[in-house]
N, CA, C and O atoms as a printed pandas DataFrame, in Angstrom:
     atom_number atom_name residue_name chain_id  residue_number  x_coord  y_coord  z_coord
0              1         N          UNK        A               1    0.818   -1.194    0.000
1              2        CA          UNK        A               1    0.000    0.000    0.000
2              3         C          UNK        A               1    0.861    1.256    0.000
3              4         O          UNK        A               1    0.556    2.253   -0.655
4              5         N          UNK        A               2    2.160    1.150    0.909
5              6        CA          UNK        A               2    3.134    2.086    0.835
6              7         C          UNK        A               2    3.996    1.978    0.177
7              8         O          UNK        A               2    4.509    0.862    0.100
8              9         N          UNK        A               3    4.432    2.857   -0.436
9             10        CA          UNK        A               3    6.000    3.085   -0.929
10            11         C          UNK        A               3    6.922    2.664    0.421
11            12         O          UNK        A               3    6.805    2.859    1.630
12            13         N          UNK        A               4    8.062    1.870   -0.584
13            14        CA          UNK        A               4    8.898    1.534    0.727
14            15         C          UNK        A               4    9.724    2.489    1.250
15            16         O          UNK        A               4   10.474    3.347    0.784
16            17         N          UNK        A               5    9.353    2.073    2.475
17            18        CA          UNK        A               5    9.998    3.053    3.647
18            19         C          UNK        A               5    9.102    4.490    3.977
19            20         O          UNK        A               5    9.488    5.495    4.573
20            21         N          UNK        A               6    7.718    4.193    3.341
21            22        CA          UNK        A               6    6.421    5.503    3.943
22            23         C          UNK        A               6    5.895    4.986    4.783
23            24         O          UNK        A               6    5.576    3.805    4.642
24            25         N          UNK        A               7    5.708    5.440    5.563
25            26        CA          UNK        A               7    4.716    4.556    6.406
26            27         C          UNK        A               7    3.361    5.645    6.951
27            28         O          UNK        A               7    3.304    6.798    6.524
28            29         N          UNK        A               8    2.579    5.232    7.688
29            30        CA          UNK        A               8    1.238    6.247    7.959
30            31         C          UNK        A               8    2.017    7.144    9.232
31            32         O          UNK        A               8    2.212    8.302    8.862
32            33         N          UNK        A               9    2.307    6.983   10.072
33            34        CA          UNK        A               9    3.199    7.175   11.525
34            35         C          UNK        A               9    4.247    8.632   10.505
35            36         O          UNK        A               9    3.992    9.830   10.623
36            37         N          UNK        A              10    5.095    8.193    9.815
37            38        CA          UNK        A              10    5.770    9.281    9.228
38            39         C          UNK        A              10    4.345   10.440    7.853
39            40         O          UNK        A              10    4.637   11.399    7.140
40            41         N          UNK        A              11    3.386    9.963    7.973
41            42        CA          UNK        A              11    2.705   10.702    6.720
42            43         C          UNK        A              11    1.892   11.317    7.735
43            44         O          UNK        A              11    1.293   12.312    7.327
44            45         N          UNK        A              12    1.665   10.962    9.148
45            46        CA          UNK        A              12    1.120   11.683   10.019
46            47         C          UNK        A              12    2.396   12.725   10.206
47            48         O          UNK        A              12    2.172   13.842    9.740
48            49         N          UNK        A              13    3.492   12.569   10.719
49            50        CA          UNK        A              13    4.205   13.440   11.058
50            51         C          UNK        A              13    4.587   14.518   10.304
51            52         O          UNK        A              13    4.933   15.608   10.760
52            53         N          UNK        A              14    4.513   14.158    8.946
53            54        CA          UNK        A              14    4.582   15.485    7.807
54            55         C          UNK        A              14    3.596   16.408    8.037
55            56         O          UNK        A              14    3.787   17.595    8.303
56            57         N          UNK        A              15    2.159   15.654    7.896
57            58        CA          UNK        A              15    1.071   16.276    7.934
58            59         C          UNK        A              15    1.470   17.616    9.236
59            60         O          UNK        A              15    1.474   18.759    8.779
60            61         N          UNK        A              16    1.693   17.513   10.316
61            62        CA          UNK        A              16    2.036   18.046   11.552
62            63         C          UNK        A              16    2.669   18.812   11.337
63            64         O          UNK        A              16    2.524   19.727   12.147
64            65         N          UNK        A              17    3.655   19.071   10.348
65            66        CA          UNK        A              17    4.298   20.195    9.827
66            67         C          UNK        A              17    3.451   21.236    9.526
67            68         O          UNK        A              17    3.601   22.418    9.834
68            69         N          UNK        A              18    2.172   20.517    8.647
69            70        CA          UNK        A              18    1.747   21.820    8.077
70            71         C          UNK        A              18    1.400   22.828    9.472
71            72         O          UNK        A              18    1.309   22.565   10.671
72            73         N          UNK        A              19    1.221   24.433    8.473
73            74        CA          UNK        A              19    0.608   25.430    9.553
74            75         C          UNK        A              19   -1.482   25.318    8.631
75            76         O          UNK        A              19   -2.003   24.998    7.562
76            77         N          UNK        A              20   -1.944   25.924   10.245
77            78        CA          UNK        A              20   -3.122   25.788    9.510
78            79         C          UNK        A              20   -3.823   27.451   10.101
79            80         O          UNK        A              20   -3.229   28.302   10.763
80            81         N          UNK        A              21   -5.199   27.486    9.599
81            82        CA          UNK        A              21   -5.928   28.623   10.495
82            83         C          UNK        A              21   -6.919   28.389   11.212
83            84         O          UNK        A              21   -7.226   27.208   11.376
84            85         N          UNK        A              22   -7.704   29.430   11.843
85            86        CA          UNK        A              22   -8.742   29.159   12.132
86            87         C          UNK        A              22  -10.046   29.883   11.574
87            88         O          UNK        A              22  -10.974   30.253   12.293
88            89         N          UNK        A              23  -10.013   29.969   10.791
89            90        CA          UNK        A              23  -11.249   30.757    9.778
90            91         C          UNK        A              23  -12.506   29.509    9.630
91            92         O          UNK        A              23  -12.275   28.396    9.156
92            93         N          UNK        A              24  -13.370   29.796    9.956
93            94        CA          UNK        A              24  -14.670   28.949    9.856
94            95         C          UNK        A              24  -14.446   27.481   10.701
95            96         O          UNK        A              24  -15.229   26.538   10.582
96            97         N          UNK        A              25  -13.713   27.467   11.230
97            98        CA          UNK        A              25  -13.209   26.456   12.286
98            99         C          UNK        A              25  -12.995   26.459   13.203
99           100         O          UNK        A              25  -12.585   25.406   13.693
100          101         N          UNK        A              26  -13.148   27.763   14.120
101          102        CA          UNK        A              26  -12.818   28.309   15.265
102          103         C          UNK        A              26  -14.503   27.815   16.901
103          104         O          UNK        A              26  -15.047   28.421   17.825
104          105         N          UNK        A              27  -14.572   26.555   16.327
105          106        CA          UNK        A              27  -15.557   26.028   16.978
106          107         C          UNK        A              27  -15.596   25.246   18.496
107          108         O          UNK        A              27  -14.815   24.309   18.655
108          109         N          UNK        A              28  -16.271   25.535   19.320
109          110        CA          UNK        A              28  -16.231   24.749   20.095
110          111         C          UNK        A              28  -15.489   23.273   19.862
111          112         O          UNK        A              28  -14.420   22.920   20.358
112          113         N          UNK        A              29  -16.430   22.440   18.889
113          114        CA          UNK        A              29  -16.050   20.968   18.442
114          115         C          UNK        A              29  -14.447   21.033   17.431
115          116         O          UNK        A              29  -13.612   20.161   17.670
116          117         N          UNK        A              30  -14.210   21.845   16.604
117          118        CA          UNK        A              30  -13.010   21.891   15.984
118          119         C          UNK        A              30  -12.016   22.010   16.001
119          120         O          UNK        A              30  -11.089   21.433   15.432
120          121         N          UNK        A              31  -12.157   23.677   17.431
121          122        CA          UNK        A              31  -10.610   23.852   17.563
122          123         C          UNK        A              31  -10.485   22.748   18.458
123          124         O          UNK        A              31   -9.482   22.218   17.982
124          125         N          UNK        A              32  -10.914   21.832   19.713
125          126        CA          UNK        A              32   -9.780   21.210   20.177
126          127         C          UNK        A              32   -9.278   19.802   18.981
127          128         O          UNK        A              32   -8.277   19.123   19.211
128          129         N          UNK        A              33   -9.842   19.655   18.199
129          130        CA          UNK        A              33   -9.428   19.035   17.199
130          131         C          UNK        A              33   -8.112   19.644   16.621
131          132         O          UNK        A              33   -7.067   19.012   16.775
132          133         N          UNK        A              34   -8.109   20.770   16.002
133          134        CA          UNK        A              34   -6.909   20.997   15.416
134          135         C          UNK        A              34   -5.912   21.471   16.279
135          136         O          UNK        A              34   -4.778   21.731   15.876
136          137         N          UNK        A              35   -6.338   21.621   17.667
137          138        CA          UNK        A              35   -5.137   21.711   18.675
138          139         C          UNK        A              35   -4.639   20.295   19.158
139          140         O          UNK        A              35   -3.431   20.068   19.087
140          141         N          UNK        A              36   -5.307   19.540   19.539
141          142        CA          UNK        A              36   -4.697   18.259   19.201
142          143         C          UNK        A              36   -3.858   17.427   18.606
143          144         O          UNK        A              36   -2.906   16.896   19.179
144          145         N          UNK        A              37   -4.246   17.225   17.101
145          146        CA          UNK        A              37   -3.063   17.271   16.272
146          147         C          UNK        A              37   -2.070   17.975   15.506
147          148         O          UNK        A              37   -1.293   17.369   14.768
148          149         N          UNK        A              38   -2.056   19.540   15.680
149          150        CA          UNK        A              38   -1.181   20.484   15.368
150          151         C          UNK        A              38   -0.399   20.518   16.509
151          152         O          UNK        A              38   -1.047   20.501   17.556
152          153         N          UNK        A              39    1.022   20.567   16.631
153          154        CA          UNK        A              39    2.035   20.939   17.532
154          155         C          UNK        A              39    1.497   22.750   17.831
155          156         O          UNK        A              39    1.003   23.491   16.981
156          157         N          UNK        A              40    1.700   22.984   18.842
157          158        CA          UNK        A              40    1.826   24.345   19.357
158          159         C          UNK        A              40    2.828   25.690   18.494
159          160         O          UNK        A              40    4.039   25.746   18.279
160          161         N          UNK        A              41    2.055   26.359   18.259
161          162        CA          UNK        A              41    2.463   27.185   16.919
162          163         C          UNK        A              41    2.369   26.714   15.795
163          164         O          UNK        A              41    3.327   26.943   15.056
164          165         N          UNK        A              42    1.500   26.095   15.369
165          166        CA          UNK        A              42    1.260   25.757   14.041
166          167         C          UNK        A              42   -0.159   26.341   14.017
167          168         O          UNK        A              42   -0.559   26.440   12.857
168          169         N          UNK        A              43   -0.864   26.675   14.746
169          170        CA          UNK        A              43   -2.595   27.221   14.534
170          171         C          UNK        A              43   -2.459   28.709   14.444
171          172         O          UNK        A              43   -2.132   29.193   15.527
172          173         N          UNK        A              44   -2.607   29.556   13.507
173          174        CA          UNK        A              44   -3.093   30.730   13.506
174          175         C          UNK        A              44   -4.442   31.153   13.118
175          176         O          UNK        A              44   -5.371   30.412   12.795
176          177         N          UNK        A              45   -4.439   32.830   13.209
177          178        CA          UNK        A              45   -5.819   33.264   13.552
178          179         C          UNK        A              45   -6.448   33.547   11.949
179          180         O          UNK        A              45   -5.863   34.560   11.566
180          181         N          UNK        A              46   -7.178   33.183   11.108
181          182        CA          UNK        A              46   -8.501   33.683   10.125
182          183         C          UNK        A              46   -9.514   33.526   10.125
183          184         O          UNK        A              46  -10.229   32.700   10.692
184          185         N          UNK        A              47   -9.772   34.646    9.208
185          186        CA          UNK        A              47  -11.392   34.843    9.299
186          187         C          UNK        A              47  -12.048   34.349    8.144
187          188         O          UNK        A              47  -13.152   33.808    8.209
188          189         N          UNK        A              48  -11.517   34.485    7.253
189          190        CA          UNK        A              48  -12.157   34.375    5.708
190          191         C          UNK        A              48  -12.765   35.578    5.433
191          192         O          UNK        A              48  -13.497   35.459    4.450
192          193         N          UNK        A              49  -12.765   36.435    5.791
193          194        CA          UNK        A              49  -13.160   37.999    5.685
194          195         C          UNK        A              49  -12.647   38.122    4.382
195          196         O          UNK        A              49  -11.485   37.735    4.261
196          197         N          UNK        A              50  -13.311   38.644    3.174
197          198        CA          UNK        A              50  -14.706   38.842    3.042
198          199         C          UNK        A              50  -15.466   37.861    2.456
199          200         O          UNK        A              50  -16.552   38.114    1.933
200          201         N          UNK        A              51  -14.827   36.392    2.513
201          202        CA          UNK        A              51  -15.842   35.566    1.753
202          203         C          UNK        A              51  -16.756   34.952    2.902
203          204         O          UNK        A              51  -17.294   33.915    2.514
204          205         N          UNK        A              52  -17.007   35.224    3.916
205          206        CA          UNK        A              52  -17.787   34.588    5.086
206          207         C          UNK        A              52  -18.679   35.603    5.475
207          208         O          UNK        A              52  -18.380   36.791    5.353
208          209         N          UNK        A              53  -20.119   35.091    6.090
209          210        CA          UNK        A              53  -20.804   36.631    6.183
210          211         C          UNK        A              53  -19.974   37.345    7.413
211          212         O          UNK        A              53  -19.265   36.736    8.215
212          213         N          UNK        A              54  -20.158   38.442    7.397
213          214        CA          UNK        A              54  -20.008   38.834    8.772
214          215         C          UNK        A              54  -20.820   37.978   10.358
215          216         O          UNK        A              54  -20.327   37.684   11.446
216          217         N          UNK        A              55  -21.445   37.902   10.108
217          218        CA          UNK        A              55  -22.406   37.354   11.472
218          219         C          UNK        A              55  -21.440   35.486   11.281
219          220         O          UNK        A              55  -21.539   34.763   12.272
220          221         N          UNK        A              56  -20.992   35.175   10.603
221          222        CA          UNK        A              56  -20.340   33.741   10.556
222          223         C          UNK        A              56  -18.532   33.723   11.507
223          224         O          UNK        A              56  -17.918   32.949   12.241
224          225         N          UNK        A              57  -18.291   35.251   10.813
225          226        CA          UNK        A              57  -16.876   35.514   11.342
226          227         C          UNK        A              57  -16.655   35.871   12.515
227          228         O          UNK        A              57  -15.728   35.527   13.248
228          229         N          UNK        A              58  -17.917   36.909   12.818
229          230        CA          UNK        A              58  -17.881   37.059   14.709
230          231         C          UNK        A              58  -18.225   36.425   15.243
231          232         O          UNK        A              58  -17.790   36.498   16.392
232          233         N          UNK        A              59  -19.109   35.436   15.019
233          234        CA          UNK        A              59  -19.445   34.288   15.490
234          235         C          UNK        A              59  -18.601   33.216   16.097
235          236         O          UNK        A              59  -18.693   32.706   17.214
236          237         N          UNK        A              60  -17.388   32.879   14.699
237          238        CA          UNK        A              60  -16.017   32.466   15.256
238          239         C          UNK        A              60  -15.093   32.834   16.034
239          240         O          UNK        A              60  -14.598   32.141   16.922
240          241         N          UNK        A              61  -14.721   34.264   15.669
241          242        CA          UNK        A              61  -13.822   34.751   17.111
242          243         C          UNK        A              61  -14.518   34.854   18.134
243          244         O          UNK        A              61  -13.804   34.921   19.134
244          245         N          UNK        A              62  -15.757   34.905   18.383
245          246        CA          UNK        A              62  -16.370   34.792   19.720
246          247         C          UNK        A              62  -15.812   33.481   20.377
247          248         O          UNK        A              62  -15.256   33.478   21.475
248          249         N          UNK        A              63  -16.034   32.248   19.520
249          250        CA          UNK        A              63  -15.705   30.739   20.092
250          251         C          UNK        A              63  -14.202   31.261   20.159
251          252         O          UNK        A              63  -13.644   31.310   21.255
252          253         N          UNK        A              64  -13.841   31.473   19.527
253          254        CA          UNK        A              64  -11.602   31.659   19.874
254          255         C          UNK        A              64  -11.476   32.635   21.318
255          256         O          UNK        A              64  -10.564   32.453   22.125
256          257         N          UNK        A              65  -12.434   33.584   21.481
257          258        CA          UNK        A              65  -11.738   34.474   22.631
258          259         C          UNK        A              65  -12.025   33.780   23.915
259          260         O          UNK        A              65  -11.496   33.789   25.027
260          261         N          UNK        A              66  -13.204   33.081   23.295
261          262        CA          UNK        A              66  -13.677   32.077   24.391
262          263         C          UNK        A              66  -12.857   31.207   24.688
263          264         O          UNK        A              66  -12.710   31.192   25.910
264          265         N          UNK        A              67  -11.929   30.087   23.918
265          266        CA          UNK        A              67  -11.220   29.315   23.928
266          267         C          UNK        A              67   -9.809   30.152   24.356
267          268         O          UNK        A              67   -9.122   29.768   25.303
268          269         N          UNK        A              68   -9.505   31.182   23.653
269          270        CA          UNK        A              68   -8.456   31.960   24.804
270          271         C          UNK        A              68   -8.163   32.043   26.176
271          272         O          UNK        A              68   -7.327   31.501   26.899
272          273         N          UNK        A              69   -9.347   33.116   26.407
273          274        CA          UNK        A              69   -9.571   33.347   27.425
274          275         C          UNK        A              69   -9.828   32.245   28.542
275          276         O          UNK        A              69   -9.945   32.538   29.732
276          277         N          UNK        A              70   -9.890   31.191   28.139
277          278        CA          UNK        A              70  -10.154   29.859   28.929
278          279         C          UNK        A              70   -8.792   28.889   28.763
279          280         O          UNK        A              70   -8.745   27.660   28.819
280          281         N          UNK        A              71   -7.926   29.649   28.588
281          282        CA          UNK        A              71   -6.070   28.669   28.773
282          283         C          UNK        A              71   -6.009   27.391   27.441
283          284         O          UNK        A              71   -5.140   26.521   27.382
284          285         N          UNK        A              72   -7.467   27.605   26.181
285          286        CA          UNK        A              72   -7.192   26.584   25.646
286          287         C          UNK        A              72   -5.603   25.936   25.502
287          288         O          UNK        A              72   -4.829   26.889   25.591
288          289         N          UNK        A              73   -5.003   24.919   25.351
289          290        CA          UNK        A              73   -3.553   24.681   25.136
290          291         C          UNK        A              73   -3.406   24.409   23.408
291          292         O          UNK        A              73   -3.968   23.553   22.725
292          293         N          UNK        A              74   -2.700   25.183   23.114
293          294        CA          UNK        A              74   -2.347   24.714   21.484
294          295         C          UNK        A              74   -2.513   26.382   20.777
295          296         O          UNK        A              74   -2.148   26.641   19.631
296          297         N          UNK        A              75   -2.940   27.081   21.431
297          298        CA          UNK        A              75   -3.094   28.258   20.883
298          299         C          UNK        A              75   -2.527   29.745   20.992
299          300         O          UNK        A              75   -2.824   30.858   20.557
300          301         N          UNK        A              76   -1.443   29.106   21.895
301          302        CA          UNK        A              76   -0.488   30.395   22.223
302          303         C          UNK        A              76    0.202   31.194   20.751
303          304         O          UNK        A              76    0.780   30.566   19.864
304          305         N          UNK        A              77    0.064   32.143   20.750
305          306        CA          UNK        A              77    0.262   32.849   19.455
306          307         C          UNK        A              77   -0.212   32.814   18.487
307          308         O          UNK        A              77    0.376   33.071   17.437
308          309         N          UNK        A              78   -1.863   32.361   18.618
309          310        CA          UNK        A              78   -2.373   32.355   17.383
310          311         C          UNK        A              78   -2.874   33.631   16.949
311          312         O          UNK        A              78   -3.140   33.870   15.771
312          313         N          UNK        A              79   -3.025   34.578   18.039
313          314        CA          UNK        A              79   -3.546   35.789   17.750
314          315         C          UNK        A              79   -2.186   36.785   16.787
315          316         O          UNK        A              79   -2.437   37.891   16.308
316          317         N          UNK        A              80   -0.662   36.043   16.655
317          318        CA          UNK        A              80   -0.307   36.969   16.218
318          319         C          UNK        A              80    1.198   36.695   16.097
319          320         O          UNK        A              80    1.836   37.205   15.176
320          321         N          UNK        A              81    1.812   35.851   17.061
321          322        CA          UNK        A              81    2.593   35.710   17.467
322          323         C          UNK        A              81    3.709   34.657   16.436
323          324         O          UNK        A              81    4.871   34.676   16.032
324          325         N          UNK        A              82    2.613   33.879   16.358
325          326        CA          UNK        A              82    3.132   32.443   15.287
326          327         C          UNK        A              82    3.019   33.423   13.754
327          328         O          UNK        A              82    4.065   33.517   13.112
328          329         N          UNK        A              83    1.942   34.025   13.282
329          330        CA          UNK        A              83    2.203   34.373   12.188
330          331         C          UNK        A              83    3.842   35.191   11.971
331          332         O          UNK        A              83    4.679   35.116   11.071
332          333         N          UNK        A              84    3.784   35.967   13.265
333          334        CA          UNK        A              84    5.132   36.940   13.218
334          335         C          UNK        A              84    6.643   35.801   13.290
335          336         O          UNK        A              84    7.800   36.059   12.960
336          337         N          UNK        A              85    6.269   34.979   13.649
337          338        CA          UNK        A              85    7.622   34.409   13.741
338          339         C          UNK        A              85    7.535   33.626   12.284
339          340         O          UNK        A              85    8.615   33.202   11.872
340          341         N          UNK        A              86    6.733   33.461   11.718
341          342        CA          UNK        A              86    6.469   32.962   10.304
342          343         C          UNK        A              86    6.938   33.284    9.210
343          344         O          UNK        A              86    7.250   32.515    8.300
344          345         N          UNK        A              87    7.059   35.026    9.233
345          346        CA          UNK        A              87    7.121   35.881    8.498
346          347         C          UNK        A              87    7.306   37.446    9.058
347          348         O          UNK        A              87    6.558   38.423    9.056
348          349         N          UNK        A              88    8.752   37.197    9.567
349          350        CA          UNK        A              88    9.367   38.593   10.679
350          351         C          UNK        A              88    9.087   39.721    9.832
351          352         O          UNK        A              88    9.519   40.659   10.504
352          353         N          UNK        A              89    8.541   40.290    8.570
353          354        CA          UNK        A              89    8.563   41.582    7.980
354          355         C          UNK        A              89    7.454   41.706    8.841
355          356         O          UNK        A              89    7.462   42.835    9.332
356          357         N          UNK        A              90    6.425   40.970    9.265
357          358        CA          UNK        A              90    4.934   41.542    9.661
358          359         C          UNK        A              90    5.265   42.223   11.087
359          360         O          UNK        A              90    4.436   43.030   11.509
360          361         N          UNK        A              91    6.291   41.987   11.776
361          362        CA          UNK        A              91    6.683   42.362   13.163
362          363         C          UNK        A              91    6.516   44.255   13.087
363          364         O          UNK        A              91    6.765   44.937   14.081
C-alpha cells in the first residue's frame, strides 16, 4: 500500500508540519481538534473575511476568545505571534 519506507506514523508526522488557520473552524467541536493534532504554533488566527458573512466571522472569534480566554492549550500565538515568527517583515 506504501511506498517503501512511507509509512502512515511518518505521513502523520509530515502532515504536523503543516501550519493551519482558524477561519470557519474556530468552533467549540473543531478547535480542540486541530489543537490536538497540530504541535503548538502551528494554529493561527482567520477569518475568511470577506468571503464569510459577517455574522459567521464574529461568530467564530467569539468561540476563539472564548477558547483563549479559557487557557485553551495549542493556541499560544495564534492571535499573532506564530504568524510573526512565520514571516518577521509583519513584526
Amino acid at each position: 500500500m506504501f511506498t517503501e519506507g512511507v509509512t502512515a506514523d511518518g505521513i502523520l508526522e509530515e502532515l504536523r508540519g503543516f501550519y493551519v488557520d482558524t477561519a470557519l473552524s474556530a468552533t467549540p467541536t473543531a478547535l480542540p481538534s486541530l489543537t490536538a493534532f497540530f504541535p503548538p504554533g502551528h494554529v493561527l488566527y482567520g477569518s475568511d473575511h470577506p468571503f464569510a458573512a459577517e455574522a459567521w466571522g464574529t461568530g467564530f472569534d467569539r468561540y476563539l476568545d472564548e477558547a483563549l480566554a479559557a487557557g485553551h492549550p495549542g493556541l499560544e500565538g495564534v492571535d499573532r505571534a506564530t504568524a510573526e515568527a512565520l514571516i518577521p517583515r509583519l513584526r
